[in-house]
C-alpha positions in Angstrom: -11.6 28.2 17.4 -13.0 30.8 15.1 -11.9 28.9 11.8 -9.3 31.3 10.9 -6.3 30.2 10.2 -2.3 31.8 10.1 1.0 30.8 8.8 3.5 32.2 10.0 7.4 32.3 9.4 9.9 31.0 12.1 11.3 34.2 12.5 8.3 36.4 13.2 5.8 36.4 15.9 3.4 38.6 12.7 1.5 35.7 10.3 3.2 35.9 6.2 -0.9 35.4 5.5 -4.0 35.2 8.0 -7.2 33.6 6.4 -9.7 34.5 8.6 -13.0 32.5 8.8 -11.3 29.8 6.6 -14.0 27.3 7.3 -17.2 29.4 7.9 -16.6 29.7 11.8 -16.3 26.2 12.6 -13.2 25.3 14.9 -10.2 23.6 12.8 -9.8 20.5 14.4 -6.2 19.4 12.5 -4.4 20.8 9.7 -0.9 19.3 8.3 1.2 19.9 5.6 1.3 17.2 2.4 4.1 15.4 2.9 4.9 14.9 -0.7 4.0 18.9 -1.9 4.9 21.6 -0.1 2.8 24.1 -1.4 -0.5 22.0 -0.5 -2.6 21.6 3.5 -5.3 19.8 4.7 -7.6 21.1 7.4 -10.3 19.3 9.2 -13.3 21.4 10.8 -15.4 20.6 13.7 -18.1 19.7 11.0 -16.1 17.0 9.4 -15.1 18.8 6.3 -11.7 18.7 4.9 -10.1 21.9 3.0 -7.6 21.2 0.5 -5.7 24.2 0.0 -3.0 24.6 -2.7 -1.3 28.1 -2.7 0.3 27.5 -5.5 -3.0 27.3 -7.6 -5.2 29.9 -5.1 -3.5 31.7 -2.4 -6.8 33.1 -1.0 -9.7 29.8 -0.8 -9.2 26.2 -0.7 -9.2 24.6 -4.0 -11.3 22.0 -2.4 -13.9 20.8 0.0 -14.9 16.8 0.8 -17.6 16.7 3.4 -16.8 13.0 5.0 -20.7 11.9 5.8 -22.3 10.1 8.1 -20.0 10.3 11.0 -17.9 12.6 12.8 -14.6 13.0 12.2 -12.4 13.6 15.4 -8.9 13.8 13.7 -6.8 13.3 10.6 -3.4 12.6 9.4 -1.1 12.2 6.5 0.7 9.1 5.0 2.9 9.5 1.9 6.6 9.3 1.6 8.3 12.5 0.9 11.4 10.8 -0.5 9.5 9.1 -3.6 8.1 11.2 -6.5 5.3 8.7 -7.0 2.6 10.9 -6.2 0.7 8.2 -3.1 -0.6 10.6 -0.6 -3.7 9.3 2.2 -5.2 11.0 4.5 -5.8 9.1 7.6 -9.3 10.0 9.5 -10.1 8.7 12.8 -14.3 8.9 13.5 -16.4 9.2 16.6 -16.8 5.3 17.1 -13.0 4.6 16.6 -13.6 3.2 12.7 -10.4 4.5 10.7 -10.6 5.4 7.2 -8.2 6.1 4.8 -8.2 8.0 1.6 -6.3 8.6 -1.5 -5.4 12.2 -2.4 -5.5 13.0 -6.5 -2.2 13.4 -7.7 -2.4 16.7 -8.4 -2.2 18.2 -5.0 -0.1 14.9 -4.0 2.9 14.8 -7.0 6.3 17.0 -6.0 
C-alpha cells in the first residue's frame, strides 16, 4: 500500500532486496514477472503508471516509466510465450470502463 516493494527468496521469510517507496507512495496495484526474461517486472500503481524494471541493467530504479492517460487503469497482465526466443511480450491492461488494451513491450526488456 505504501509503494514499496520486496522480493524475497522461497526459503526466507527476510526480502534478498526491499525498494522502498518504488512508486512515490502510490499503492502497487499488480506486478508480474516477464514471461520471456527473467531478470525484467512490471508494476502498475494506483495512478496508472507502469514501472519497468530490469535488474540486470539497474538493480536500484526502474529503467522505465509509461504513464497510460486518460483513464484509469485497474489491472495488468502479461502475454508472451516463454518457450520461443522471439522476443513478443504484451502487456494486457484492463481500465475503469472495462476497455482492454494491449501493448507491445520493446525487445529489449522482452528477448531471453
Amino acid at each position: 500500500s505504501d509503494g514499496s516493494i520486496r522480493l524475497h527468496q522461497m526459503t526466507s521469510e527476510y526480502p534478498l532486496m526491499q525498494w522502498n517507496d518504488s512508486t512515490n507512495g502510490q499503492p502497487v496495484i499488480a506486478l508480474q514477472w516477464a514471461l520471456t526474461r527473467p531478470a525484467v517486472f512490471f508494476v502498475l500503481d494506483a495512478s496508472s503508471n507502469i514501472y519497468i524494471w530490469d535488474l540486470l541493467e539497474n538493480d536500484l530504479l526502474p529503467v522505465a516509466k509509461q504513464t497510460v492517460p486518460s483513464e484509469s487503469v485497474v489491472t495488468m497482465a502479461l502475454l508472451g510465450e516463454p518457450e520461443k526466443t522471439n522476443g513478443l511480450l504484451g502487456i494486457v491492461l484492463a481500465k475503469e470502463s472495462g476497455q482492454i488494451d494491449i501493448q507491445y513491450v520493446k525487445k529489449k526488456w522482452a528477448l531471453p
